[in-house]
C-alpha positions in Angstrom: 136.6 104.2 122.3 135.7 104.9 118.9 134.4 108.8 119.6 138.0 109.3 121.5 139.2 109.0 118.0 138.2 112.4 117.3 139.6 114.6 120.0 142.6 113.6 118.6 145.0 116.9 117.6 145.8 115.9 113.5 149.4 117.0 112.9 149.7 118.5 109.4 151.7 115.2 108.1 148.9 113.1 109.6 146.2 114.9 107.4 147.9 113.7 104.3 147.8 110.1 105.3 144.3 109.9 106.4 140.9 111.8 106.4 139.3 113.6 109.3 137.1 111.1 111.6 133.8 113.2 110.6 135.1 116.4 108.9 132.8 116.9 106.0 133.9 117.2 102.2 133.5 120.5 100.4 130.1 122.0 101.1 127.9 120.7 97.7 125.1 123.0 95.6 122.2 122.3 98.0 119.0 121.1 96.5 115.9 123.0 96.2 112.3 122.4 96.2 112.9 123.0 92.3 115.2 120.3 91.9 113.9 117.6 94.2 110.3 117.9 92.9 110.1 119.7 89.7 107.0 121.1 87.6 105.0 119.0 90.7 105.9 122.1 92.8 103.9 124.3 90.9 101.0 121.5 90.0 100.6 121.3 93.7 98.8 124.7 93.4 95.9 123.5 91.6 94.7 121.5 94.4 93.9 124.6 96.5 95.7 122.5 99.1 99.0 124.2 99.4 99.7 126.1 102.3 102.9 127.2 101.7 101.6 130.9 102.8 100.4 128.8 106.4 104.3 128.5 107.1 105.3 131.4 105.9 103.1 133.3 108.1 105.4 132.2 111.2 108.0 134.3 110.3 106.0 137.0 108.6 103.0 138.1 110.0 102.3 140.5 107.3 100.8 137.4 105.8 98.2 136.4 108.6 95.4 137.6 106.2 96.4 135.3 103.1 97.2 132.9 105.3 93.6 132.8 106.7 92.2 132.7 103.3 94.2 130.3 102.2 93.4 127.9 105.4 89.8 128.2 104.4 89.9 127.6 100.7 91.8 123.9 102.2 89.2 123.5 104.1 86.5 123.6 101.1 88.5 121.6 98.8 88.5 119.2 101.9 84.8 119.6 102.1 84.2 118.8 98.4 85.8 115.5 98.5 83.7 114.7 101.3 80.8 115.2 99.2 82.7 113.4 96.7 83.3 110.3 98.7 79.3 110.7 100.3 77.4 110.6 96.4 79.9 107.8 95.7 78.5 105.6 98.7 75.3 106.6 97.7 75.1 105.0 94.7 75.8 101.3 96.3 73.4 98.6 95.2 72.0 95.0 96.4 75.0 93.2 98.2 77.8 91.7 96.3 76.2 93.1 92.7 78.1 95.0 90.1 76.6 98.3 91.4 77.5 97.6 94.7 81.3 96.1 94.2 82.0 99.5 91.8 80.2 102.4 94.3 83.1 100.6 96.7 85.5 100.3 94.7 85.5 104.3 93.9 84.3 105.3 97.4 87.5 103.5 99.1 89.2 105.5 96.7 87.0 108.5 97.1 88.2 108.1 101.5 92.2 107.8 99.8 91.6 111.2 97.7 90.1 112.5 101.2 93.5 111.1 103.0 95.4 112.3 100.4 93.7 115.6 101.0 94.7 116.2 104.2 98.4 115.0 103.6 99.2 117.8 101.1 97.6 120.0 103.4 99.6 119.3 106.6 102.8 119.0 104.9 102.5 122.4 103.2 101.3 123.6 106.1 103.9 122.2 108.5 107.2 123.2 105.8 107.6 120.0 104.9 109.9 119.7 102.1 112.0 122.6 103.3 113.1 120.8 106.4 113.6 117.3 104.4 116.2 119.3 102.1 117.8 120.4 105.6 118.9 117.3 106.4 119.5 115.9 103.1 122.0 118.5 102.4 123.6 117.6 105.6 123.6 113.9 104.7 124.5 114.4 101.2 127.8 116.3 102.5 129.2 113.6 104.1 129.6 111.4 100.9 133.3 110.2 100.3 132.4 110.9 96.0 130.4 113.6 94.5 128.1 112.2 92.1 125.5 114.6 90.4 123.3 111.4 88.9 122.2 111.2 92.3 121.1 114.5 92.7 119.1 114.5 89.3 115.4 113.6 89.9 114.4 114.9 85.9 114.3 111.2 84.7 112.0 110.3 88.2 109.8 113.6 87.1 109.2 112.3 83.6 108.2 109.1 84.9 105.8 110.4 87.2 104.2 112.6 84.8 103.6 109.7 82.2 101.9 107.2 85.8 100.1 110.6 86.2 98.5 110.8 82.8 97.7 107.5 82.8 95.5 107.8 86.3 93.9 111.0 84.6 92.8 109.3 81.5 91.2 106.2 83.3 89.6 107.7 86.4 88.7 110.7 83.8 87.2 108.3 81.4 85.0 106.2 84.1 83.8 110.1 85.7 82.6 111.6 82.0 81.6 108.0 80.8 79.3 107.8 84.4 78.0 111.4 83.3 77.1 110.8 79.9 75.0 108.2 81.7 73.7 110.6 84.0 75.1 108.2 86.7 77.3 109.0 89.1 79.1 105.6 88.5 78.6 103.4 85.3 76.0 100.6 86.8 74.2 103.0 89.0 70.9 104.4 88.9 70.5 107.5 87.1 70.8 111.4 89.2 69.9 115.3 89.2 71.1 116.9 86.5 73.3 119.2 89.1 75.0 115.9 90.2 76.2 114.1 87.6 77.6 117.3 85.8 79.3 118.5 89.1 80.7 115.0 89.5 83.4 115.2 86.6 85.0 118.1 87.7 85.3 117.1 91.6 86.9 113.8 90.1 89.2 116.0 87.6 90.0 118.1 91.5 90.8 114.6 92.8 92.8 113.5 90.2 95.2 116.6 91.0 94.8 115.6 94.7 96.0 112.3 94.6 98.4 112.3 91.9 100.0 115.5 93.4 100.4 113.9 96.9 101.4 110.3 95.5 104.2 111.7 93.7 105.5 114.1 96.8 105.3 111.0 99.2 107.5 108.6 96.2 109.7 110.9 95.4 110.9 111.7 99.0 111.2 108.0 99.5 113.0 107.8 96.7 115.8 110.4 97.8 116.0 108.6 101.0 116.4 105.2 98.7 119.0 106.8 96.7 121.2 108.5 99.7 121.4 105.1 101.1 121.9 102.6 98.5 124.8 105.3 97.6 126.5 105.0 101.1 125.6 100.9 100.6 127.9 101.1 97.3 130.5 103.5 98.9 130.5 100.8 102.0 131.1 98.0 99.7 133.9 99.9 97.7 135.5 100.5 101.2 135.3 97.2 102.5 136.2 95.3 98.6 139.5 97.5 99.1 140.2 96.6 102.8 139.9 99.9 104.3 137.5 99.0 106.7 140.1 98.2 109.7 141.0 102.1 109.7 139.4 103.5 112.4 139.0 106.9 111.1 136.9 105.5 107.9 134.8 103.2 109.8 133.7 106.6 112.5 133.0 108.1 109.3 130.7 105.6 107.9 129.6 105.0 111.0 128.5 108.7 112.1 126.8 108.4 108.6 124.8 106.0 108.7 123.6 107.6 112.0 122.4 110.7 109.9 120.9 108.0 107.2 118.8 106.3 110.2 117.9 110.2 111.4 117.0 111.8 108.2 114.7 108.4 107.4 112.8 108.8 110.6 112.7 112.2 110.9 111.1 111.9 107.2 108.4 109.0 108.1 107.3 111.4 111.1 105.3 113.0 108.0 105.4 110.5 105.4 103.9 108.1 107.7 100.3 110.2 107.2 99.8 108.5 104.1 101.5 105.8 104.2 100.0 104.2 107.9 96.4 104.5 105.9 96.5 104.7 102.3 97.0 101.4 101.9 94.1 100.3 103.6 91.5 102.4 101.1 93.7 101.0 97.9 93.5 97.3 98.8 89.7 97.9 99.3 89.3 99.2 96.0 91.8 96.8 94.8 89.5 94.1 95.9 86.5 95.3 94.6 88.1 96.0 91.1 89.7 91.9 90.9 86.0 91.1 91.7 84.4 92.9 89.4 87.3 92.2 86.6 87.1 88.4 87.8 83.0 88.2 88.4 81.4 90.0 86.1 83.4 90.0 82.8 80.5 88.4 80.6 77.5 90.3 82.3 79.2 93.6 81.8 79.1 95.4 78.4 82.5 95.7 76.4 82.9 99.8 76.7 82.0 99.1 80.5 84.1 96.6 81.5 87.4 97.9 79.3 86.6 101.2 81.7 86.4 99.3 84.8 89.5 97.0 83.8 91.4 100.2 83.4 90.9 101.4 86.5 91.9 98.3 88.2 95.3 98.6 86.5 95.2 101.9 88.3 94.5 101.0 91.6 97.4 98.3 91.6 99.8 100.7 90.5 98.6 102.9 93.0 99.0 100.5 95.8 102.4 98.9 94.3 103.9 102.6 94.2 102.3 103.4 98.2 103.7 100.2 99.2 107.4 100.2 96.9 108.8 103.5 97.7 108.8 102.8 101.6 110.0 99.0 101.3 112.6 100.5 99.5 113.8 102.5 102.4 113.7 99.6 104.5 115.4 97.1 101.9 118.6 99.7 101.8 118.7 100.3 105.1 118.7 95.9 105.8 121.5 95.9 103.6 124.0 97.5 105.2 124.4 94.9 108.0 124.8 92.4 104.9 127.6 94.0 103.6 129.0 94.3 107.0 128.4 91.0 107.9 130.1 89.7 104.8 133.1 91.4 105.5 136.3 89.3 106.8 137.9 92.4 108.1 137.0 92.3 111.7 137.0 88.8 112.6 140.6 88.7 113.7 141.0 92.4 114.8 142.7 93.0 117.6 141.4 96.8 117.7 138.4 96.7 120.4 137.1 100.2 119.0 137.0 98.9 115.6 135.2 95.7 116.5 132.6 97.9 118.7 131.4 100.2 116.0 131.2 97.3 113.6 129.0 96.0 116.0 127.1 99.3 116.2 127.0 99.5 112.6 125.5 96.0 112.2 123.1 96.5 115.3 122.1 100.2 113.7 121.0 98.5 110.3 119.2 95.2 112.3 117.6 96.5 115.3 116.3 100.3 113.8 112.8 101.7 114.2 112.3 103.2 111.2 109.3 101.6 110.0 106.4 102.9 108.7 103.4 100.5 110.2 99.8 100.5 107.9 97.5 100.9 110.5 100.5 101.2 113.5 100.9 97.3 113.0 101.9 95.7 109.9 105.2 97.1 109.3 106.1 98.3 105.4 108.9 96.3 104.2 110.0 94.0 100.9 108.6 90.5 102.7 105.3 92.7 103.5 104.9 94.2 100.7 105.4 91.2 98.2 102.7 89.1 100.5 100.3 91.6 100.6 100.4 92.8 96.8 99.7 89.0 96.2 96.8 87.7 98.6 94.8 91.3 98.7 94.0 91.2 94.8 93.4 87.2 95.3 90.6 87.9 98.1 88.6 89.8 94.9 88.8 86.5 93.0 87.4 84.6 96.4 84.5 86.9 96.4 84.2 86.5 92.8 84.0 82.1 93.5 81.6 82.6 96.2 79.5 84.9 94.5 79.4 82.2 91.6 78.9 79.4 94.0 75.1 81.5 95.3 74.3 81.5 91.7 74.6 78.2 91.6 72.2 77.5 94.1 69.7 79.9 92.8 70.6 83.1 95.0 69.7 86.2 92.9 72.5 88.8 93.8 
């Protein structure tokens, strides 16, 4: 058997001909919090959702008092986007109208800041990134080539930041646009004084919420992506050079990719918060922004519509980023049995433990249950993704015909 392979005593001439079945390389700088997410680790504290102090106070329970403190101030900021998400339905109007397709539009995404909410508050609470750098540090050590690219996530921070503005300049602009109004959304009815002043600022708080949690959720993905698409390339250079039939370098890749499948399900056990729900409360809002985009583009002044059109853009890049960095996962992980599959090494080996964990291997990337499921059934992955991002935007324009076809016939709406 393959594992046999690694009881066996290396003789000192033996270690210059081949590497240790799983011994791993020199121990690399591990990452920190700093390096994986950046300025976001510090922007995270203007939500008044981080509860850092919460698992801190485990080990130290000097702490219990700030931790208490800090657990209720979660629990406001919670609250407010309750409220948030409540005036938002409130403003709804007569069935399939403007008012009433753009109070749901920003309520479904009023219920995603409320998810959002509670997913920067569990994983703060719960150590989240800490425990994800763990095991990436441990995965990362078993690479065959250092490569410090991989570990740099400045150019992924940069990009976030510019996705980031953009959110906060068109949900901004529709909040202070709604207030100049005295409306708590554009084609509502007009409100107190208190509420359409307060509104601006619980948006601006929700802005922080969701961009803050967005960008924790991608960029983990992404180091998951990154770790394994690198072992992908590593696999292909190993099998391009024929190297593959050495049992000692297939148990490596093979104990690996083990690790791989571990740290990505290990990592969805959190991620999968947002991700199993999130979705849900974007396509609504996606919907409801095609149909006001695709309905109402001559009722609608130009200022108002622009706004609204904005925040469409917004919402699909909101649901293409919940939806990409998970397929992504998934796409990497499918490819490994590709590569494996391609090779010619193994069809005429003789070696029974070198044919069994290529079988392993290929059943490992096929048969894995790594998925993260929207709503525990439809399972996140690049077929998924690309049929959902394609009908769920079309149903707005099919509520936009039918809406057209009851004017037709004289139903006011």
């Amino acid at each position: 058997m393959i594992a046999a392979i690694a009881t066996i005593p290396e003789t000192p001439q033996s270690e210059t001909e081949r590497p240790s079945s799983i011994e791993m390389p020199q121990i690399k700088e591990p990452l920190t919090e700093q390096h994986l997410l950046g300025p976001f680790r510090k922007i995270i504290r203007v939500t008044g959702l981080d509860c850092t102090v919460i698992a801190q106070y485990e080990n130290n329970p000097m702490l219990r008092t700030k931790a208490i403190i800090t657990r209720i101030g979660a629990l406001a900021v919670i609250a407010l986007m309750f409220f948030r998400c409540g005036m938002l339905f409130k403003a709804e109007g007569p069935t399939m109208s403007v008012t009433w397709a753009e109070s749901n539009m920003f309520a479904f995404l009023g219920i995603h800041s409320i998810a959002c909410s509670f997913c920067i508050f569990g994983w703060t609470k719960n150590g989240l990134v800490p425990s994800h750098l763990l095991r990436l540090d441990k995965v990362r050590a078993l690479r065959i080539k250092e490569n410090s690219m991989l570990d740099d996530y400045s150019g992924l921070h940069r990009k976030a930041f510019i996705w980031s503005a953009f959110w906060f300049l068109f949900v901004m602009a529709h909040a202070i646009a709604s207030a100049i109004g005295q409306k708590v959304i554009l084609t509502g009815q007009v409100v107190i004084v208190p509420l359409y002043i307060a509104m601006p600022f619980l948006t601006l708080l929700a802005c922080f919420i969701v961009t803050t949690c967005v960008i924790y959720y991608f960029i983990m993905n992404t180091s998951l992506s990154r770790e394994i698409e690198y072992f992908n390339m590593e696999l292909e250079e190993a099998k391009q050079e024929e190297r593959l039939h050495d049992p000692c370098i297939l148990m490596n890749f093979c104990h690996r990719q083990a690790e791989l499948i571990r740290l990505v399900t290990k990592a969805n056990e959190s991620l999968g918060s947002y991700a199993t729900t999130a979705p849900m409360f974007c396509f609504n809002g996606c919907i409801n922004a095609v149909y006001i985009a695709s309905g109402f583009n001559k009722a609608l002044p130009s200022v108002i519509f622009a706004i609204l059109l904005f925040n469409l853009f917004a919402v699909l890049a909101m649901t293409f980023f919940t939806l990409r960095a998970a397929s992504n996962v998934q796409f990497y992980l499918a490819d490994t049995s590709r590569i494996l599959l391609d090779s010619e090494e193994f069809e005429n080996t003789d070696d029974s433990d070198i044919f069994k964990g290529y079988q392993v291997m290929v059943n490992r990337s096929l048969k894995h249950n790594t998925y993260i499921r929207v709503l525990g059934g439809i399972p996140i992955y690049p077929t998924t993704m690309n049929c959902a991002m394609f009908i769920v935007p079309n149903l707005g324009s099919l509520l936009a015909l039918v809406k057209n076809v009851l004017t037709h016939q004289g139903i006011q709406l």
